[in-house]
C-alpha positions in Angstrom: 214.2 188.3 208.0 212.1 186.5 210.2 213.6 185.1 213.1 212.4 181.6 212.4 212.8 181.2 209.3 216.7 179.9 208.0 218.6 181.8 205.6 218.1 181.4 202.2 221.8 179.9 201.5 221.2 177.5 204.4 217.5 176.9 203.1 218.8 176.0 199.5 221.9 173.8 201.0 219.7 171.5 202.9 217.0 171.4 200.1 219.8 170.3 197.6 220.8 167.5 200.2 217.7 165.8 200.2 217.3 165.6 196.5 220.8 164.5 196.1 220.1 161.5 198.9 216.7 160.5 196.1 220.0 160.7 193.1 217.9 163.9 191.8 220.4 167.1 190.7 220.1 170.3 192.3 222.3 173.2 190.7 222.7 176.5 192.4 222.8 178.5 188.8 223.3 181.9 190.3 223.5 183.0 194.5 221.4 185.4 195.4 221.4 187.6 198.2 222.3 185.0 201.0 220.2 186.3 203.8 216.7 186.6 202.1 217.3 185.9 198.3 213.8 185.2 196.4 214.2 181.5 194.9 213.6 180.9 191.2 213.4 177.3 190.0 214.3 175.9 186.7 212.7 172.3 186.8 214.6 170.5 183.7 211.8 167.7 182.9 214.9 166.3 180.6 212.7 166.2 177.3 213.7 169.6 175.8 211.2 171.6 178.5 211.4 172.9 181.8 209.1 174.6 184.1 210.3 178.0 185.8 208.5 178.8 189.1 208.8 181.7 191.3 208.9 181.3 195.4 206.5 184.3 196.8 204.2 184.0 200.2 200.3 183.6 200.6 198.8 183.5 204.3 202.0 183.4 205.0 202.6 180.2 203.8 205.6 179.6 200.9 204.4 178.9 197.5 205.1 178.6 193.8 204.0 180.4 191.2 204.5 179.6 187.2 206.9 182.7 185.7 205.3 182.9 182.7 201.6 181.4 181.1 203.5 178.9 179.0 204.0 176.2 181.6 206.6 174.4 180.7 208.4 176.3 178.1 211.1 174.8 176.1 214.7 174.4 177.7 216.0 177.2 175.5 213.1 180.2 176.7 213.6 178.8 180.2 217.5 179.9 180.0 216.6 182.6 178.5 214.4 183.3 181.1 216.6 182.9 184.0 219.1 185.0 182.0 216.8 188.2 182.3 216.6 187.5 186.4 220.0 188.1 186.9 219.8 191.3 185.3 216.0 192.2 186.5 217.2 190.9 190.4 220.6 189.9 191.7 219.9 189.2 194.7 217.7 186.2 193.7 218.6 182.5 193.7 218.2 180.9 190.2 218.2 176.8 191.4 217.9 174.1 188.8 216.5 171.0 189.6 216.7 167.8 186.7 214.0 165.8 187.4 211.9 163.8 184.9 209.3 163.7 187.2 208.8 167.6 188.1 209.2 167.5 191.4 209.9 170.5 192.8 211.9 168.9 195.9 211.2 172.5 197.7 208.7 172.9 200.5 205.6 174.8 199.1 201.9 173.9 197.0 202.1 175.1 193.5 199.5 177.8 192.6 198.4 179.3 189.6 197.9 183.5 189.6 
C-alpha cells in the first residue's frame, strides 16, 4: 500500500460519513480486504436500476469505471452482479450507495473504457 494513501476500511468509513451528514445511505454490502480492498459501487438510483462501477487507477489518479456496457442495469442484474464479485474477489468492497441522484459520494471522475 502506499504510504499516503488511508486504508481502504478507513477510506470507506469516512466516505460513508459524509453521505450520511447530506441524509444519503451508504451500505458496506460485503468487506473486503481491509488494507487495500478494490471498491465496487452499487449506486441504487431508487427507480428499479442501479449503476455498478469499479474503482481502478489512471495517472495515478482514482477513477470509476462502468462494470458492464449496460449502464444502469436493472436492480435485479446489479445484485446479481455484485453476487459474482464475492465469488470472483473477496477481498473486494461491494459499497451501496441509494441515491436518486447518482452521485457517486466517492472521490474520483467517471470514465468510460
Amino acid at each position: 500500500m502506499n504510504e499516503d494513501r488511508l486504508s481502504t476500511d478507513l477510506y470507506v468509513s469516512a466516505m460513508t460519513r459524509l453521505a450520511a451528514r447530506e441524509g444519503v445511505p451508504v451500505m458496506v454490502l460485503h468487506r473486503g480486504d481491509p488494507s487495500s480492498g478494490t471498491l465496487i459501487l452499487k449506486i441504487n438510483l431508487l427507480n428499479g436500476t442501479a449503476r455498478i462501477l469499479i474503482e481502478a487507477r489512471y495517472n495515478d489518479a482514482r477513477v470509476w469505471t462502468p462494470a458492464t456496457p449496460t449502464d444502469p442495469m436493472t436492480e435485479k442484474d446489479a445484485d446479481a452482479y455484485l453476487s459474482r464479485q464475492t465469488q470472483v474477489d473477496p477481498d473486494a468492497w461491494l459499497i451501496e450507495i441509494e441515491d436518486k441522484q447518482g452521485r457517486i459520494w466517492f472521490p474520483g471522475k467517471i470514465v468510460s473504457v
